[in-house]
N, C-alpha and C positions, 0 to 999 in steps of 0.2 A: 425061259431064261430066268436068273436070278433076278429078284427084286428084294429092292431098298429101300431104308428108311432115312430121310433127314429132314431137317430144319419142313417139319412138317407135309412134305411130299414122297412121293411113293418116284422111286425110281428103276426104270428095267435097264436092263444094262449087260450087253456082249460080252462087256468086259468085267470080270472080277474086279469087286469092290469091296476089301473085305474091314476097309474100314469104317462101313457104315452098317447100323443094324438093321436086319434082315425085317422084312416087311410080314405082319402079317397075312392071314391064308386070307383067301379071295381077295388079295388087295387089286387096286385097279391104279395102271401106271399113269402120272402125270407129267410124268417126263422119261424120255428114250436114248439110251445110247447106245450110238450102233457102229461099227468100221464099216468102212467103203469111202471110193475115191471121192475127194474134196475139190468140189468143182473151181474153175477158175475166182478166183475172188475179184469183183466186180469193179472195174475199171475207173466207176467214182466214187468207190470204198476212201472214206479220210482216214490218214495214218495218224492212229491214239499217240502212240509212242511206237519206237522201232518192233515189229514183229506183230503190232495189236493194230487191228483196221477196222472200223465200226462201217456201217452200211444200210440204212433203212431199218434202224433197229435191231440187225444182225449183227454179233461179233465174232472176226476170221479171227485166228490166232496163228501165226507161223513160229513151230520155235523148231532151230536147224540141230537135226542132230536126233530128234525125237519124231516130230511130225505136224502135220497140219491140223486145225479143227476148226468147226463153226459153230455156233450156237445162234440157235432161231428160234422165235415162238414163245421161248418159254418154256418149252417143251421136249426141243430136239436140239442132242449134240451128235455132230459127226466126226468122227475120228478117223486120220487117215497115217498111220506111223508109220517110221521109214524101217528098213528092211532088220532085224535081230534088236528091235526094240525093245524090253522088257514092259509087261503090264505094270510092275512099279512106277517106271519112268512114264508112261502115257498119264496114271493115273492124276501125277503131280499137277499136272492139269489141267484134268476132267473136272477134281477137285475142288481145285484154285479158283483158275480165271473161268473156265468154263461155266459151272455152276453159280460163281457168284453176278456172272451175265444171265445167266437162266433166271436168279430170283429177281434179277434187274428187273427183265424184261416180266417180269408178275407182278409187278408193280411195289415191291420192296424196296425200303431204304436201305442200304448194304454198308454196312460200316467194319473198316479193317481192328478189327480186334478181338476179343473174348466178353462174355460174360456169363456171369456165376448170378444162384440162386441166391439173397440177400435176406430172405424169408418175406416168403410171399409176393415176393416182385425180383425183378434183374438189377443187377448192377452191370454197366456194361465198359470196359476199361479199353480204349482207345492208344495208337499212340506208332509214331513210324517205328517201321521195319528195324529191329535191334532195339527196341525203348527194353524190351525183359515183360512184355506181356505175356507171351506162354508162360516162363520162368515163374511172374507172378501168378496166372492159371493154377500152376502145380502147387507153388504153396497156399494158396484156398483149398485146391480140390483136399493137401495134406491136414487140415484146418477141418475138415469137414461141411465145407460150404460147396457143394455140390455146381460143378462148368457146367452149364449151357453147352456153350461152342468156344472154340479158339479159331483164329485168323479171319474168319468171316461171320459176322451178326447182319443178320436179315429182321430187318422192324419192318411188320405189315402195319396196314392201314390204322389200326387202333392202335398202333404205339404197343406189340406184343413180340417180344422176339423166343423164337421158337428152338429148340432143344437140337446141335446139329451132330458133329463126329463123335463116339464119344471116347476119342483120343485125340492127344495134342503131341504137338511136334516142338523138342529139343536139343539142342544142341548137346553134345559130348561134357563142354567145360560147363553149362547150365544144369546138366544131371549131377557134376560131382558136386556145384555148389549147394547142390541139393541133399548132397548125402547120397545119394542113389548110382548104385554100380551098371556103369553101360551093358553089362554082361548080359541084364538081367532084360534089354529090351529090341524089338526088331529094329535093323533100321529100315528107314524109309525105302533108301534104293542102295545096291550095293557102290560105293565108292562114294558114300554120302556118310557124313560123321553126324549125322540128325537121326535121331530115332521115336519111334513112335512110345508113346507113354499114356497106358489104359487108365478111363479116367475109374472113381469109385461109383458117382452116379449109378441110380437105379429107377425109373419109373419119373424120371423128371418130365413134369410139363411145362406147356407154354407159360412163360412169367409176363407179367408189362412192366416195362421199362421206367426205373424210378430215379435210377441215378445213372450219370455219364462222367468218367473219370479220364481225363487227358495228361496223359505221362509227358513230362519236359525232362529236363537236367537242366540243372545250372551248373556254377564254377563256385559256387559258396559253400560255404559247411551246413547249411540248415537244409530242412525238407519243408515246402511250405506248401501249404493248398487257398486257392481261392477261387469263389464263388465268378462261374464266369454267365452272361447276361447279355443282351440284344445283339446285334452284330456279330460280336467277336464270336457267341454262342454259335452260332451260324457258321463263322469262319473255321471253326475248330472241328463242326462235321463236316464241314467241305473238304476238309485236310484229309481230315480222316474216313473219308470216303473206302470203300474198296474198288479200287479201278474208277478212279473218282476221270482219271484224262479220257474215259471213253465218255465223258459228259461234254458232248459233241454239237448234239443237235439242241435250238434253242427251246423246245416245246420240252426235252427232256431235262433241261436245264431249270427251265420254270419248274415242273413237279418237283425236281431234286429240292429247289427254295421251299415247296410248300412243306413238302417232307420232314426236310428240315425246324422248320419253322412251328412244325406240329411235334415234335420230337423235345424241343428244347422248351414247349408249352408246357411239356406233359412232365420234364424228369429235370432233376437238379443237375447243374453241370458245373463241375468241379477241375479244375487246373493242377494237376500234384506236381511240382517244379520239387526234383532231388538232386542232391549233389552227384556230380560222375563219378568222381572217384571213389566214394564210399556206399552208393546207395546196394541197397539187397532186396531180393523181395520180400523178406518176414517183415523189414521196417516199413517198406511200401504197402504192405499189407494191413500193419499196425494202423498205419493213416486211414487208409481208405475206412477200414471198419470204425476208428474210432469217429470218424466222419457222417459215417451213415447212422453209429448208435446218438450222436448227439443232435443230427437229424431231426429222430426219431423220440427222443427225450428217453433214448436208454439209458440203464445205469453203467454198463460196462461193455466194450465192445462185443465180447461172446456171449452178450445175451442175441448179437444180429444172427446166431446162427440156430438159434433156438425156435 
């Protein structure tokens, strides 16, 4: 069966996946995806949120219309989808939820965002669902500052987050604000107006995580950043957790604080509060680098990409 590569682990897999780059010859799988029936999900499974149910470390996933899955170990997802399913639609999340419970459960801090190479370390941009993460993705990766990952960031033990798809997902009016004609890309699944978008990256490795940038809006005209610090540091990766409500059980709740707490030891954490109505990603982009070069005691921000 085909094998893959991501966020540092070799994956074998039933299913095409052809969003992930292919694994080296003799690689050895550490993780299995395989179809077959989804046994009953267990009676004192706690419900995460409607359709997500955690259980001894394992997460069920029910989504109606596509199919059932489980992920165990770290190692094992089970896919069980309902009848003229497309592998597109399974994948969305094998992808998603599936995997970023697999890096959970390897002991990852999993953080819903992106990050890009900053030179010689990650910057890693945080921020809920619609903040214009990917959006801003695409104008670094434009910029020449090489993505990491989008939607999911996995920080292992030493504060390193590891190199994951290396495509990001777009919506339709995100590509035009881009300049970029939809014509020119897949989409994800058909009757879906999101498309996939190859990043440039080449031979990127594991970076450590130096900076953490949390996307707000406000209602004012200004774009502001600040330095954010004890607590609230904390509260900003608990937000931005990925699949932060399967943090269920108290022992994983504890590690998730230590995680944390070793994560915001290690990298600057910065608040970019931008107006709604006017923000873009080239001006969010302008912030964040001119942030990092004065950091840094650069002289100008494209020397960060240097």
């Amino acid at each position: 069966m085909p094998m893959y590569s991501c966020f540092g682990i070799t994956v074998d897999s039933s299913i095409p996946l052809p969003d992930l780059e292919g694994a080296g010859p003799g690689a050895t799988a550490d993780v299995t995806v395989r179809e077959r029936p989804v046994e009953a999900r267990p009676a004192a499974a706690v419900r995460a949120v409607p359709g997500l149910w955690w259980h001894r470390g394992e997460v069920w996933l029910e989504a109606p219309g596509t199919g059932r899955f489980v992920a165990r170990d770290g190692s094992t997802v089970v896919v069980e989808r309902e009848p003229g399913v497309s592998d597109g639609d399974v994948r969305i999340f094998v992808l998603g939820t599936m995997l970023g419970a697999i890096l959970r459960q390897r002991g990852h801090l999993v953080l819903h965002g992106n990050a890009f190479d900053c030179g010689a370390s990650a910057a890693i941009v945080v921020g809920h669902s619609g903040a214009g993460k990917s959006t801003l993705a695409a104008e670094l990766d434009r910029r020449g500052l090489p993505v990491l990952s989008d939607d999911v960031v996995p920080i292992d033990a030493a504060g390193v987050a590891a190199p994951g798809y290396p495509r990001i997902k777009l919506w339709a009016d995100a590509l035009q604000d881009l300049g970029l004609d939809t014509a020119g890309f897949e989409r994800i699944t058909d009757g879906h107006d999101k498309f996939h978008v190859p990043l440039s990256r080449s031979g990127i490795a594991p970076l450590a995580a130096e900076f953490v940038y949390v996307l707000e809006t406000h209602d004012r005209p200004s774009l502001e950043l600040s330095e954010v610090t004890g607590m609230a540091a904390y509260e900003a990766l608990r937000t931005h957790t990925y699949r932060g409500e399967l943090l269920v059980d108290p022992a994983d709740e504890w590690q998730h604080l230590r995680q944390c707490a070793d994560l915001a030891a290690r990298a600057r954490i910065v608040r970019v509060v931008r107006p709604a109505a006017t923000m873009t990603a080239a001006a969010t982009a302008d912030a964040i680098l001119a942030d990092i070069a004065g950091t840094r005691g650069l002289r100008t921000p494209e020397d960060v990409r240097r």
